[in-house]
BAVOTOR-972026 format. One record per residue: residue number from 1; residue in three letters; x, z, y of N, C-alpha, C in turn. Coordinates in nm, 3 decimals. Layout:
N
   resi   resn        nX        nZ        nY       caX       caZ       caY        cX        cZ        cY
    NUM    ALA         X         Z         Y         X         Z         Y         X         Z         Y
...
***
This chain:
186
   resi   resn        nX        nZ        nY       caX       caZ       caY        cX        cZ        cY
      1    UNK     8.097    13.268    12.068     8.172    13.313    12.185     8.269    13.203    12.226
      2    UNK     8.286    13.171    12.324     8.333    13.103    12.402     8.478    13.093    12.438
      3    UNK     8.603    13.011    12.418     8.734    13.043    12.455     8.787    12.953    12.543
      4    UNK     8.867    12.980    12.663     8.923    12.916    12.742     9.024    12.836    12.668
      5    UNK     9.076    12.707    12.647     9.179    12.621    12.583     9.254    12.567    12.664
      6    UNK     9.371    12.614    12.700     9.395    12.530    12.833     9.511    12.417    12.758
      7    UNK     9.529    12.294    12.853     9.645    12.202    12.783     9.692    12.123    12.915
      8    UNK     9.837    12.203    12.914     9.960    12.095    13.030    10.045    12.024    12.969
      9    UNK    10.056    11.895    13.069    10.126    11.775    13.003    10.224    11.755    13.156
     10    UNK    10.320    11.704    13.141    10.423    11.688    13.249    10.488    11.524    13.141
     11    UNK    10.502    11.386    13.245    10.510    11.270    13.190    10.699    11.251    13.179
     12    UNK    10.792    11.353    13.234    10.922    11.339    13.182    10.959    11.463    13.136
     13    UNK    11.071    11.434    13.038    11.165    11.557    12.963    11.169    11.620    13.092
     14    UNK    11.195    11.603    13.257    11.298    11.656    13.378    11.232    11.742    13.416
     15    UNK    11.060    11.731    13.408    10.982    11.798    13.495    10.955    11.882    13.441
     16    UNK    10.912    12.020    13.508    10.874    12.111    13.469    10.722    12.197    13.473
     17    UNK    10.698    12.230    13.329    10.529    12.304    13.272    10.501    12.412    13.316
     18    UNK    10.615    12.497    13.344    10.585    12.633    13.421    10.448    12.636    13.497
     19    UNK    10.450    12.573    13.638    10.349    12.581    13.682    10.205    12.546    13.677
     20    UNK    10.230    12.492    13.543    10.090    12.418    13.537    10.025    12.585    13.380
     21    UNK    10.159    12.619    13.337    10.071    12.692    13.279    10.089    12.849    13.296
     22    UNK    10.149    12.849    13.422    10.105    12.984    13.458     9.972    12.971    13.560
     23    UNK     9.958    12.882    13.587     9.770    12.825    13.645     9.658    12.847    13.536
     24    UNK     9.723    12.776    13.395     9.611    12.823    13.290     9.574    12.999    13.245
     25    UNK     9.728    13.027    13.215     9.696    13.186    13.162     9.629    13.242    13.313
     26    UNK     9.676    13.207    13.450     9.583    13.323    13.552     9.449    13.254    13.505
     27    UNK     9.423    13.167    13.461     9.261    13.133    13.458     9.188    13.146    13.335
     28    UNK     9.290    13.241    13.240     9.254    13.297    13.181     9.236    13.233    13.014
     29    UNK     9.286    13.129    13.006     9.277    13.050    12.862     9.381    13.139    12.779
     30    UNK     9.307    13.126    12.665     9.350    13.227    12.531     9.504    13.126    12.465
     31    UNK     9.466    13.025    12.424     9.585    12.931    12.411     9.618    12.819    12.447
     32    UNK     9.729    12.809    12.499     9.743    12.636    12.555     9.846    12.571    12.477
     33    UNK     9.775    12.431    12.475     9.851    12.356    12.454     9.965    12.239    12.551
     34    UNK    10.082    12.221    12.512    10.118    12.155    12.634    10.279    12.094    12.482
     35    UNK    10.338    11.999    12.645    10.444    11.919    12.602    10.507    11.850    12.707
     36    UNK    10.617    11.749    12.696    10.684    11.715    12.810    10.691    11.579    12.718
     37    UNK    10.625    11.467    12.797    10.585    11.314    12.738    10.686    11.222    12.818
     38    UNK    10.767    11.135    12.790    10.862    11.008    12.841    10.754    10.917    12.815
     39    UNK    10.643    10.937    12.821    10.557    10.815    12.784    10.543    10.771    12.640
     40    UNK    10.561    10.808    12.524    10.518    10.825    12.394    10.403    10.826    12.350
     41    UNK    10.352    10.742    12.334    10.195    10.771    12.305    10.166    10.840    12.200
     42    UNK    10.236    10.825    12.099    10.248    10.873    11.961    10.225    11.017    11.972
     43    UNK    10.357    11.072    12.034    10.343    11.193    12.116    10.231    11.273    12.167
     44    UNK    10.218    11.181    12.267    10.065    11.224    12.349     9.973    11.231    12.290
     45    UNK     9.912    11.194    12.192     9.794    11.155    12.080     9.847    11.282    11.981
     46    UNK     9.916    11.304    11.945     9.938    11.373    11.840     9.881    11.531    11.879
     47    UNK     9.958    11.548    12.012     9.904    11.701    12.071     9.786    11.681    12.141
     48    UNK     9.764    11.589    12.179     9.572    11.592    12.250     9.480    11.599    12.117
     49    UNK     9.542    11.538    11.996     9.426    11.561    11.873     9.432    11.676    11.808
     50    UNK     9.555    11.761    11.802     9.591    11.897    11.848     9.469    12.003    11.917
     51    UNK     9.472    11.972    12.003     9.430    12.050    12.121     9.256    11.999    12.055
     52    UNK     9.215    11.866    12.051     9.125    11.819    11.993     9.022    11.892    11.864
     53    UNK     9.150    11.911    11.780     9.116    12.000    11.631     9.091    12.111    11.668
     54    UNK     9.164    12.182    11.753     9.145    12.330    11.710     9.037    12.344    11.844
     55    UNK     8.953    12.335    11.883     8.854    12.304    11.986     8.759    12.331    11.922
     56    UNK     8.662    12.463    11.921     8.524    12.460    11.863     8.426    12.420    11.978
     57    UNK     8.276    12.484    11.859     8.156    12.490    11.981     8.160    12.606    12.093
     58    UNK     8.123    12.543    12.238     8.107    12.642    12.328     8.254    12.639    12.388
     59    UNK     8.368    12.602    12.326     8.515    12.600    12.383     8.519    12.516    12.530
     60    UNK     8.587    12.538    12.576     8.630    12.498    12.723     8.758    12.453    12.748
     61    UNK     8.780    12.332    12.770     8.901    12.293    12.804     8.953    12.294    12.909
     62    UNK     9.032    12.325    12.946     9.127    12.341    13.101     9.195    12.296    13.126
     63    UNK     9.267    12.183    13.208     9.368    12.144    13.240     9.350    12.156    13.443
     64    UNK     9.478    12.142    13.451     9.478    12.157    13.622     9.452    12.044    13.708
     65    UNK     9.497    11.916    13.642     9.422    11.815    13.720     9.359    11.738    13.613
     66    UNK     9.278    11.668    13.663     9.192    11.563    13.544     9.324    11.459    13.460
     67    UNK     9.429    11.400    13.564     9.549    11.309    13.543     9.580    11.371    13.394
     68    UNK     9.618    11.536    13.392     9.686    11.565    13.265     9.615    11.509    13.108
     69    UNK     9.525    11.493    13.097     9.434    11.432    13.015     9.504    11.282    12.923
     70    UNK     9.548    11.225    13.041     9.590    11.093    13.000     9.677    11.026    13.137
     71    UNK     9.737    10.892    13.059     9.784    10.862    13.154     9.726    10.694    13.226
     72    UNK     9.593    10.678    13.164     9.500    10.535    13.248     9.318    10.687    13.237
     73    UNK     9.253    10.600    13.274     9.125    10.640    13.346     9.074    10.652    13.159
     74    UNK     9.091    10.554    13.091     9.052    10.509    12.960     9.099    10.603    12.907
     75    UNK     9.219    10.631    12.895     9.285    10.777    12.781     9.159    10.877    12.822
     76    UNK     9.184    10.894    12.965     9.085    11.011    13.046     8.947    11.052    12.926
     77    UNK     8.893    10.912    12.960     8.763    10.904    12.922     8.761    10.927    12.781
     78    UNK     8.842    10.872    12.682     8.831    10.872    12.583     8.830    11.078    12.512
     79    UNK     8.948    11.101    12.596     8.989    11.264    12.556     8.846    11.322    12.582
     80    UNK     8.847    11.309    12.715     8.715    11.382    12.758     8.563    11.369    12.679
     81    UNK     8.544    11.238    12.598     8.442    11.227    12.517     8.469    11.259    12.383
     82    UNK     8.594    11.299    12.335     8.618    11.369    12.184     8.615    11.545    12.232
     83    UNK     8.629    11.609    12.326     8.595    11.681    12.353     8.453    11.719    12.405
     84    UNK     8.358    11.661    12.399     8.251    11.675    12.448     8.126    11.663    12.260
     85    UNK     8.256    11.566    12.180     8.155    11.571    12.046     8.204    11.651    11.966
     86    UNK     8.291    11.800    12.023     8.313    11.905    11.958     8.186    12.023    12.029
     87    UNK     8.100    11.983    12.087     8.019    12.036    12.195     8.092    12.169    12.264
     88    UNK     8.238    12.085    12.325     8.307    12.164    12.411     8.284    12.120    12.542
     89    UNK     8.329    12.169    12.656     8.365    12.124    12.809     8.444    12.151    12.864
     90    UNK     8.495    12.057    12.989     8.624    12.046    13.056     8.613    12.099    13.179
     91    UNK     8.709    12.167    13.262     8.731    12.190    13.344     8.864    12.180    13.390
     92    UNK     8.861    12.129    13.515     8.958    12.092    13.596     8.966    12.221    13.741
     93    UNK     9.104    12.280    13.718     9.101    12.384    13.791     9.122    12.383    13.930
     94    UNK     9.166    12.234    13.971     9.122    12.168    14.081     8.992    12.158    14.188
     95    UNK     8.891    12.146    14.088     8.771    12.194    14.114     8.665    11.985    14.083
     96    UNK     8.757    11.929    14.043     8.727    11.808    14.010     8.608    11.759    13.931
     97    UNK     8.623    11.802    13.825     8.556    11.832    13.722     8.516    11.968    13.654
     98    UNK     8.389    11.964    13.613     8.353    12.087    13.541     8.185    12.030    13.451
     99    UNK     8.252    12.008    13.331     8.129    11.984    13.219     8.050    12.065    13.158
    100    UNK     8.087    12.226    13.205     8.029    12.351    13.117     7.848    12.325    13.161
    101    UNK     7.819    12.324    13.231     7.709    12.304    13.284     7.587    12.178    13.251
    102    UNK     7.685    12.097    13.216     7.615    11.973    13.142     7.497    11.944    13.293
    103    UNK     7.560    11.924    13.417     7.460    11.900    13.495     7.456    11.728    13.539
    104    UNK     7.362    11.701    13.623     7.386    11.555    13.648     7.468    11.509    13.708
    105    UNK     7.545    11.624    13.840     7.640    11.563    13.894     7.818    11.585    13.779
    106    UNK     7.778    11.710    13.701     7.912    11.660    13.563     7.870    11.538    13.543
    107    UNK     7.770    11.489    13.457     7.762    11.375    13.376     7.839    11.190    13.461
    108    UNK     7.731    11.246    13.600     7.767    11.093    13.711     7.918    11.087    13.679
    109    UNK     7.993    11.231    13.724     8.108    11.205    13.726     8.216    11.149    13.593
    110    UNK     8.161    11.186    13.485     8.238    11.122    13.338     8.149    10.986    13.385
    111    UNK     8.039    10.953    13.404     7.992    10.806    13.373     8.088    10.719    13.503
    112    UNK     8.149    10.828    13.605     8.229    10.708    13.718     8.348    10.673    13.630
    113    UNK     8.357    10.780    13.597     8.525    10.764    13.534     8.535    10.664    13.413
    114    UNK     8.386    10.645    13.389     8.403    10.561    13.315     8.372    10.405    13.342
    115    UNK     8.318    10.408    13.443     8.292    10.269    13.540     8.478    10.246    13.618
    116    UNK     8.515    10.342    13.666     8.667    10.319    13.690     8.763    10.288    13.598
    117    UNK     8.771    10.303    13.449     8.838    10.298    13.388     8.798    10.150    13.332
    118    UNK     8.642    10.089    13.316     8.669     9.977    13.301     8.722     9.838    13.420
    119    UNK     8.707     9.914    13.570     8.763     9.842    13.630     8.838     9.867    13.646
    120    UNK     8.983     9.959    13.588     9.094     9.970    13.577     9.175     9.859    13.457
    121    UNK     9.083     9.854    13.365     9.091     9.760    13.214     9.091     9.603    13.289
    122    UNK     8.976     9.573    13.371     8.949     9.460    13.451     9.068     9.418    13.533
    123    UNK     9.085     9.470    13.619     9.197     9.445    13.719     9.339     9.425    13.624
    124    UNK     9.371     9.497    13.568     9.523     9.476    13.423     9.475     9.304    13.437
    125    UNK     9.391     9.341    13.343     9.368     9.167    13.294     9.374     9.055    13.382
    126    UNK     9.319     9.052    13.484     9.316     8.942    13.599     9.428     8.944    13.664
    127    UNK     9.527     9.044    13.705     9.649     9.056    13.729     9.752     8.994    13.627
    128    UNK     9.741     8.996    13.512     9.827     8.955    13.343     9.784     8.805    13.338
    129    UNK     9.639     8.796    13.397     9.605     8.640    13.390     9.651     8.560    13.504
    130    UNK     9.657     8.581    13.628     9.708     8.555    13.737     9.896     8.493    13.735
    131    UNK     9.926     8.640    13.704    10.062     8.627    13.668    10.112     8.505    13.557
    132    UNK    10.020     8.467    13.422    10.086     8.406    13.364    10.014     8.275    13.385
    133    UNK     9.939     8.252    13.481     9.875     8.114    13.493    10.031     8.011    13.615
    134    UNK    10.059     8.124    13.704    10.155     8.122    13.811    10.290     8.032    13.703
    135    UNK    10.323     8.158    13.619    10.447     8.131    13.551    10.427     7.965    13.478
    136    UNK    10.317     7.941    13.427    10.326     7.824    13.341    10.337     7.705    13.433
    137    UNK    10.278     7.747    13.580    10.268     7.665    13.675    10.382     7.617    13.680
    138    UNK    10.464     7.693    13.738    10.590     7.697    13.746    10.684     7.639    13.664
    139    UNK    10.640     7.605    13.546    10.704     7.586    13.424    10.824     7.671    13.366
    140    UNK    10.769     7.778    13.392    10.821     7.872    13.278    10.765     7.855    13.179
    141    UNK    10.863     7.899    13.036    10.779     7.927    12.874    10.737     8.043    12.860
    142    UNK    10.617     8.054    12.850    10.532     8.202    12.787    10.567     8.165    12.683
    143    UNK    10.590     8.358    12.682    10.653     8.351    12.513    10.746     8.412    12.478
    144    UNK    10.806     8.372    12.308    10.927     8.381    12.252    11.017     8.307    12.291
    145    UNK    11.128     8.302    12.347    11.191     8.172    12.317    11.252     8.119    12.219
    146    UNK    11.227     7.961    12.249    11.252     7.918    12.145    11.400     7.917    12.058
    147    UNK    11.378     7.938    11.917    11.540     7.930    11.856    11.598     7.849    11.828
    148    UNK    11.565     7.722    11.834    11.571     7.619    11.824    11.580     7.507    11.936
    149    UNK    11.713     7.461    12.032    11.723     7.400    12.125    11.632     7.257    12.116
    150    UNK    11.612     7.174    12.244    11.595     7.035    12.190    11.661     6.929    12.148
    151    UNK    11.835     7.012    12.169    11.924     6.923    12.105    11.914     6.916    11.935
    152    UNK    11.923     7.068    11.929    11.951     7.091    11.761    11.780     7.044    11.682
    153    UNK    11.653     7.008    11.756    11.578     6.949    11.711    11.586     6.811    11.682
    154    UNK    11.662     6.758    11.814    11.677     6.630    11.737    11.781     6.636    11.598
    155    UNK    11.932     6.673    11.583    11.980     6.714    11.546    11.915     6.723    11.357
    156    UNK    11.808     6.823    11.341    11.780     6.812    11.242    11.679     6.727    11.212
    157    UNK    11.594     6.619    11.288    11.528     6.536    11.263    11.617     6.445    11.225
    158    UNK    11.736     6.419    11.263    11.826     6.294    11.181    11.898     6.314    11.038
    159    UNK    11.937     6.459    11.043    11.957     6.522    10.875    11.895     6.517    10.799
    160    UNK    11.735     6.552    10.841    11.659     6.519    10.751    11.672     6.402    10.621
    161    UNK    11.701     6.320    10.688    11.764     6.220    10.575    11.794     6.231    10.469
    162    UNK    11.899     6.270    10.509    12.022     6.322    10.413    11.989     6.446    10.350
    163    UNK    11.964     6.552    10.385    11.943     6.691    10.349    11.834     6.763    10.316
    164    UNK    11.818     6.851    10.245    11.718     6.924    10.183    11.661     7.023    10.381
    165    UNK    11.524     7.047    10.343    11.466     7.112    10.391    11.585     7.276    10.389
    166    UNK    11.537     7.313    10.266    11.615     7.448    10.235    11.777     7.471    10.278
    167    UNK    11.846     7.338    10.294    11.953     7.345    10.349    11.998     7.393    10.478
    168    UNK    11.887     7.301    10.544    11.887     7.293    10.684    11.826     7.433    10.783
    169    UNK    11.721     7.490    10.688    11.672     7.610    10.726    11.812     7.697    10.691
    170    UNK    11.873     7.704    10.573    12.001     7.832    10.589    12.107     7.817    10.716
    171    UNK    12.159     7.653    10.751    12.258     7.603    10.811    12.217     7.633    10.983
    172    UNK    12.090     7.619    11.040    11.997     7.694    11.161    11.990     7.814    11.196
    173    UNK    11.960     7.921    11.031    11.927     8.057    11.016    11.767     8.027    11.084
    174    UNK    11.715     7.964    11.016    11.564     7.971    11.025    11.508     7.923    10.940
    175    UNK    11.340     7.986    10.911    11.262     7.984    10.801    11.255     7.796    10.778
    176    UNK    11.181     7.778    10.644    11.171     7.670    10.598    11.097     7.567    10.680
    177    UNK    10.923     7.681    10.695    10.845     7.615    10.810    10.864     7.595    10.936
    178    UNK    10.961     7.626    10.999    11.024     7.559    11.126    11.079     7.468    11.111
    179    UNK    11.141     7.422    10.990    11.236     7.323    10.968    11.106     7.218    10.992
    180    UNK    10.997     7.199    10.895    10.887     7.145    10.843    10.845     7.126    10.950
    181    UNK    10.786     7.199    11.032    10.735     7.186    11.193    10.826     7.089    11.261
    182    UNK    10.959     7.124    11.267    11.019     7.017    11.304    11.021     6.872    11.258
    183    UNK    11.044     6.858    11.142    11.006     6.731    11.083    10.916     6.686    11.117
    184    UNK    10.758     6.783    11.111    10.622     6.683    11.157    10.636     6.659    11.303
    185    UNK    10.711     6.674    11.432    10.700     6.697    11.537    10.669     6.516    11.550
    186    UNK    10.629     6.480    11.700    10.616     6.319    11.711    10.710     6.320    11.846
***
């Protein structure tokens, strides 16, 4: 037998679940799961594997828009395919989605979402690559910055002399092999 599971997610402490789960109980889900996420993934993962576990065969998941699922196309996809190898299905009370049926136009639609989510993955990247090709242009440092000025490099390339490695790393407040790095520098 078959149980409605419904699960609302709202992405700040401010906002409010009310309406998303008085949408589930009129639609009739036996228990929902829900929470109020600042963006925590930890969080979010913890109650979607939640909602995940207690999910048998024939169960039905409900949420009101597909978005509540996750918060990239990829979370989406991912939730939606750990729910699908509990041989459960999703429905979106939107009318977006609906997997109970296991028909071709359900399936197209998880296989778009999953063609969107890798050109959601795509676009990040070429945007992150774009951005930091610009910055180096520019001569900005990608990166850490450094702890170590180019004064105080020269600085300890002339101590060297005189001074222990181990000295010079306490007198900096940095590890030994930076000191060493420094030394081999040309």
């Amino acid at each position: 037998m078959s149980h409605l599971i419904g699960y609302a997610r709202v992405s700040t402490i401010t906002q409010d679940l009310s309406p998303q789960i008085t949408s589930l109980e009129n639609a009739g889900c036996q228990k929902i799961f829900s929470g109020k996420y600042s963006g925590s993934s930890k969080d979010i993962d913890a109650q979607l594997q939640s909602l995940i576990d207690y999910v048998r065969d024939d169960d039905a998941v409900v949420v009101t828009r597909l978005d509540r699922l996750g918060r990239s196309l990829n979370a989406i996809l991912r939730t939606i395919n750990k729910i699908h190898e509990k041989n459960a299905s999703l429905k979106t009370l939107d009318g977006a989605l609906d997997t109970s049926q296991r028909t071709a136009l359900s399936q197209a639609m998880v296989s778009l979402i999953g063609v969107f989510a890798q050109l959601e993955r795509d676009l990040i990247f070429d945007r992150s690559s774009e951005g930091r090709a610009a910055a180096i242009q520019a001569g900005k440092h990608m990166g850490r910055p450094p702890k170590i000025s180019d004064n105080e490099r020269k600085q300890i390339r002339k101590r060297l002399k005189f001074k222990s490695i181990s000295k010079l790393s306490r007198e900096f407040e940095v590890s030994r092999q930076t000191i060493m790095r420094i030394r081999d520098e040309q």
